[in-house]
BALOBA-1460 file (C-alpha; in Angstrom, 3 decimals):
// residues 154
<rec num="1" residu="x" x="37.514" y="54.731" z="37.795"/>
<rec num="2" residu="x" x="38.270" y="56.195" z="41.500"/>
<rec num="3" residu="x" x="37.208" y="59.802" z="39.756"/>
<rec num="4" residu="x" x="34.057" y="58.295" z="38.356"/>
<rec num="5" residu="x" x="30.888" y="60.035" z="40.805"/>
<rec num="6" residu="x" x="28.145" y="57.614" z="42.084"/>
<rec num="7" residu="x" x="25.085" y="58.809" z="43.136"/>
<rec num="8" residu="x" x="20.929" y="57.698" z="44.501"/>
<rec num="9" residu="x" x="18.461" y="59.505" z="45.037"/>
<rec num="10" residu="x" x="15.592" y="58.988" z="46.757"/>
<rec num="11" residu="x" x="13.109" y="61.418" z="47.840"/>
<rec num="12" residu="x" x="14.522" y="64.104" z="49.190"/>
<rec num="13" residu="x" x="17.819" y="62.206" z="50.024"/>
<rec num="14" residu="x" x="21.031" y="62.005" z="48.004"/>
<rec num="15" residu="x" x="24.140" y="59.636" z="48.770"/>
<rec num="16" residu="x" x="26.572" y="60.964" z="46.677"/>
<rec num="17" residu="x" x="30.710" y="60.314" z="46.203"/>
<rec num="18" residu="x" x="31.066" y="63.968" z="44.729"/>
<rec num="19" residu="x" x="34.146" y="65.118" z="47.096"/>
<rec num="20" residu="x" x="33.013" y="68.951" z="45.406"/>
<rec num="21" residu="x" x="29.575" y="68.434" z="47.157"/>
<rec num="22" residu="x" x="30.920" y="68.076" z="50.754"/>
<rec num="23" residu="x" x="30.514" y="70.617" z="53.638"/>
<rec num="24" residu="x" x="33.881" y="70.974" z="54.654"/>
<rec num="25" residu="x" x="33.383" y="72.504" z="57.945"/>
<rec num="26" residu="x" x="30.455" y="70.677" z="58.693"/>
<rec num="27" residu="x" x="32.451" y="67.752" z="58.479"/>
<rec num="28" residu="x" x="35.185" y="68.697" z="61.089"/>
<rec num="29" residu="x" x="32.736" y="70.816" z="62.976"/>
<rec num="30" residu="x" x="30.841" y="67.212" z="64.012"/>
<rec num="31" residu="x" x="34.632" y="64.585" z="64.026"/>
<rec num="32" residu="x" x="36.006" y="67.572" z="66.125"/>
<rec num="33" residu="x" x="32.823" y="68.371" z="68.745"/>
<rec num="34" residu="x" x="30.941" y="65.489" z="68.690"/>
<rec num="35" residu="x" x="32.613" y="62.354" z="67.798"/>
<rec num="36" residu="x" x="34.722" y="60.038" z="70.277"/>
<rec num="37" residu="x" x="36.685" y="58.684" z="68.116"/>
<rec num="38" residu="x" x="38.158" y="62.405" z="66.348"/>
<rec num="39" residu="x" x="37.971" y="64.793" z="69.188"/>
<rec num="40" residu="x" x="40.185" y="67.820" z="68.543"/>
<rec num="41" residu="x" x="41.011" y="66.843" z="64.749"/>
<rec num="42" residu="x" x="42.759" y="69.576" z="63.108"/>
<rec num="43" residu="x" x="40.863" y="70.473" z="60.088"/>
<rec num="44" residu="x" x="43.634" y="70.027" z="58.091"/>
<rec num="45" residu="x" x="43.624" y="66.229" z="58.823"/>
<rec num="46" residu="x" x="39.976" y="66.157" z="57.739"/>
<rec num="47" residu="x" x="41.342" y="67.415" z="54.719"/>
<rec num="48" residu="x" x="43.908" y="65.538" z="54.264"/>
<rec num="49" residu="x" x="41.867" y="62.091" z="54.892"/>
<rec num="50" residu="x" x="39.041" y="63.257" z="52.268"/>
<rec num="51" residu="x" x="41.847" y="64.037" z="49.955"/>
<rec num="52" residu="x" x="42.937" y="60.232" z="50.736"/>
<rec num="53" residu="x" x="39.515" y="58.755" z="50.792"/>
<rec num="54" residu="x" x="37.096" y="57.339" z="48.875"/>
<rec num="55" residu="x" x="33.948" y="59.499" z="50.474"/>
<rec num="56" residu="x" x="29.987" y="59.351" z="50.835"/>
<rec num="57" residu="x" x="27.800" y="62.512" z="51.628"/>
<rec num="58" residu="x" x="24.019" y="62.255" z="52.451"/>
<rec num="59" residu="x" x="22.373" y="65.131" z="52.035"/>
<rec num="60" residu="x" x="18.686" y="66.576" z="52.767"/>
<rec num="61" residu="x" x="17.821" y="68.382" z="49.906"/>
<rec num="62" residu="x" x="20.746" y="70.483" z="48.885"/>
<rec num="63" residu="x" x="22.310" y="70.170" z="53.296"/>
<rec num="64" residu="x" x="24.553" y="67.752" z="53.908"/>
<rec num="65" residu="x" x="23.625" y="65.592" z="56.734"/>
<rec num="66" residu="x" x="26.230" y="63.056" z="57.014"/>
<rec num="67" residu="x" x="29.453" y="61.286" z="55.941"/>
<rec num="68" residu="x" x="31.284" y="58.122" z="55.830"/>
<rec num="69" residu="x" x="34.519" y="57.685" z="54.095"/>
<rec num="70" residu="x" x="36.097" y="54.162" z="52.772"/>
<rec num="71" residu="x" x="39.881" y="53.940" z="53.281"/>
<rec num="72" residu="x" x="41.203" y="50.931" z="50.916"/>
<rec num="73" residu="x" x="43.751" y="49.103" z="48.027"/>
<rec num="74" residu="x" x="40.639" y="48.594" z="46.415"/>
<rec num="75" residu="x" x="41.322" y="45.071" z="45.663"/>
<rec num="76" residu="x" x="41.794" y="43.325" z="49.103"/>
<rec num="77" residu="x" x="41.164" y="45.698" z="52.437"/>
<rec num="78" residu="x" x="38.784" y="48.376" z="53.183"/>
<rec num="79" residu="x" x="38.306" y="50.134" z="56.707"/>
<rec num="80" residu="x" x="34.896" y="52.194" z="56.822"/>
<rec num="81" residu="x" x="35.379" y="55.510" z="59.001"/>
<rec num="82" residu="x" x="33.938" y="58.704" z="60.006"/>
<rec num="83" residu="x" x="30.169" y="57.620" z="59.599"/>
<rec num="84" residu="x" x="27.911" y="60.052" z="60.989"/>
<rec num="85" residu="x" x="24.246" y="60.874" z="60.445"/>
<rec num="86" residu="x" x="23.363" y="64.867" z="62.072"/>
<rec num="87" residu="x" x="21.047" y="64.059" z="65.158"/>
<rec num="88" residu="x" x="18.265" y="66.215" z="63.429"/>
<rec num="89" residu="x" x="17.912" y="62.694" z="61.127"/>
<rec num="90" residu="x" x="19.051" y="59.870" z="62.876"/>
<rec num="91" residu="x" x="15.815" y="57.233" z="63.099"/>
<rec num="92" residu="x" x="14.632" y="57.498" z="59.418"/>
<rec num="93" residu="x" x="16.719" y="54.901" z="58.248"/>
<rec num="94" residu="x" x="19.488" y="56.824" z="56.697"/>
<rec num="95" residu="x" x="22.721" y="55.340" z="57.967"/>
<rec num="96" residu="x" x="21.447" y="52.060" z="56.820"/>
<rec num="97" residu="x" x="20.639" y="53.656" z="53.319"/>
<rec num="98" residu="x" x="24.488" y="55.279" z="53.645"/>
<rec num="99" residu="x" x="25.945" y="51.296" z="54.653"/>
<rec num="100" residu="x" x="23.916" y="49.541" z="51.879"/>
<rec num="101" residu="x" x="24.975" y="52.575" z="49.247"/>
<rec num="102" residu="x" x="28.770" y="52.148" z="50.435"/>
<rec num="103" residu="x" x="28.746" y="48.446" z="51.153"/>
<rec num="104" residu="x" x="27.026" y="48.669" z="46.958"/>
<rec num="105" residu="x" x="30.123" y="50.322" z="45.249"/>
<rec num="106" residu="x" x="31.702" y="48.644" z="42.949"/>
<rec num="107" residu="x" x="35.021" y="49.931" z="43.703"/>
<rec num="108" residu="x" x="34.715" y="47.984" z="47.101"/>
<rec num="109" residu="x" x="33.562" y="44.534" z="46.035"/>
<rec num="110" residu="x" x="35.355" y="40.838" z="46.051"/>
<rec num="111" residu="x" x="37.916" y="42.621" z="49.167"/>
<rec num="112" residu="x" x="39.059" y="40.040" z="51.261"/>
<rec num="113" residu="x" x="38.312" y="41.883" z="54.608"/>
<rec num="114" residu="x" x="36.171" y="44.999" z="55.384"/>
<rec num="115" residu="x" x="36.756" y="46.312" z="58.698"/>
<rec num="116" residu="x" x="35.628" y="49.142" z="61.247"/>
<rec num="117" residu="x" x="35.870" y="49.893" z="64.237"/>
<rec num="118" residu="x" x="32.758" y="51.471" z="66.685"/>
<rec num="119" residu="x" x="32.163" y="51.397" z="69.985"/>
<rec num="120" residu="x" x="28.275" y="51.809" z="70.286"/>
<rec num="121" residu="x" x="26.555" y="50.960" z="66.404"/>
<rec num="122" residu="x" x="27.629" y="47.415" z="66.788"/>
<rec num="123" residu="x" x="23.408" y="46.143" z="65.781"/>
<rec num="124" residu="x" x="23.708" y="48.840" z="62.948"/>
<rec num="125" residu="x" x="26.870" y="47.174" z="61.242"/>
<rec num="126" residu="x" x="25.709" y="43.748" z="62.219"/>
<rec num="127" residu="x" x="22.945" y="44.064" z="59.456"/>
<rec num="128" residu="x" x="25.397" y="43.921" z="57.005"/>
<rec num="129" residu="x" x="27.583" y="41.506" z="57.731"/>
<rec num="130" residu="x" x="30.408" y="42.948" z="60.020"/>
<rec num="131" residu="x" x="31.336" y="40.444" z="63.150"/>
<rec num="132" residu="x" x="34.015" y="41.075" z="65.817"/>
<rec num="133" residu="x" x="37.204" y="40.156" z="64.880"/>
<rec num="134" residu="x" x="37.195" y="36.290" z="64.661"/>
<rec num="135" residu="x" x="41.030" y="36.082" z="65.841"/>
<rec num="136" residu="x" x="41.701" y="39.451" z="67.356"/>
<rec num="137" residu="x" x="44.897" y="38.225" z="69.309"/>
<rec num="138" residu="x" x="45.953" y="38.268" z="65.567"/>
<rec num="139" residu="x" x="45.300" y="41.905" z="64.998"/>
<rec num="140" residu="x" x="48.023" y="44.695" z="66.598"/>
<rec num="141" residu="x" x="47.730" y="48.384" z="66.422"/>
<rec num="142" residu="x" x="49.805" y="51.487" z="67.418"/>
<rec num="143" residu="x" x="47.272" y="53.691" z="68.944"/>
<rec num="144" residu="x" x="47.605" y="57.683" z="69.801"/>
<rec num="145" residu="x" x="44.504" y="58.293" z="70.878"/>
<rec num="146" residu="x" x="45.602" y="61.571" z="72.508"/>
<rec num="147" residu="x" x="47.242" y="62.746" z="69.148"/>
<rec num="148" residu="x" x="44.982" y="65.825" z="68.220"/>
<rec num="149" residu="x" x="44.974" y="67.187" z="71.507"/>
<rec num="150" residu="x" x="48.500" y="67.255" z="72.045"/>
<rec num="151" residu="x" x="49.806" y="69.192" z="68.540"/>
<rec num="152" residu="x" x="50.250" y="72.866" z="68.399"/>
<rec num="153" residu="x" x="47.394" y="75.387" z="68.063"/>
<rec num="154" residu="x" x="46.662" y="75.731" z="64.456"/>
């Protein structure tokens, strides 16, 4: 079932999980320039994490215009990551047709917690149910935030 492609259409838009359909080097082009949270990512790590992911393009006709990828057990934890929309299309409504597509799969319902983290789409997220942590002084992490920019020139 994790092989098994789901796709919508609608108009000119397609939300697809076909891994073959996704711009590679789009991808890292926008996680390594414009993101905050993947400045500096190798492209082999981008690889690597679609390789490890469950994945959603949007695309404009045949273009792909954004991403989000789904990192779970598929049976009790899921942590959404890498959502982007290309400025060109943000304010149509397309990330919120990308969350309600992902947040849709059936590979990602009855989990017992759904996380993400953001630090400005907070009303975006909020529209489908995500809250800040109810007991963060429960949650730990080991952060390296400065990871990508400290490894060796690829």
């Amino acid at each position: 079932m994790r092989d098994e492609i789901y796709e919508e259409i609608r108009d000119e838009y397609k939300i697809s999980t076909d891994k073959g359909l996704l711009n590679i080097a789009l991808i890292h082009a926008y996680l390594s320039k414009e993101s905050y949270w993947a400045k500096n990512i190798p492209v082999a790590f981008v690889k690597k994490s679609i390789e490890n992911s469950l994945c959603f393009g949007l695309y404009f006709q045949q273009e792909q215009i954004g991403f989000a990828r789904v990192i779970s057990d598929y049976s009790t934890f899921a942590y959404l990551a890498d959502v982007f929309v290309a400025e060109g299309f943000r304010g149509r409504g397309l990330s919120k047709c990308l969350m309600k597509f992902i947040l849709q799969h059936p590979q990602l319902q009855q989990l017992r917690r759904f996380c993400l983290g953001t630090r400005d789409a907070h009303k975006l997220y909020e529209q489908y149910g995500f809250t800040v942590l109810s007991h963060p002084e429960n949650m730990m992490e080991i952060k390296h935030m400065d990871l990508y920019s400290t490894l060796p020139a690829q």
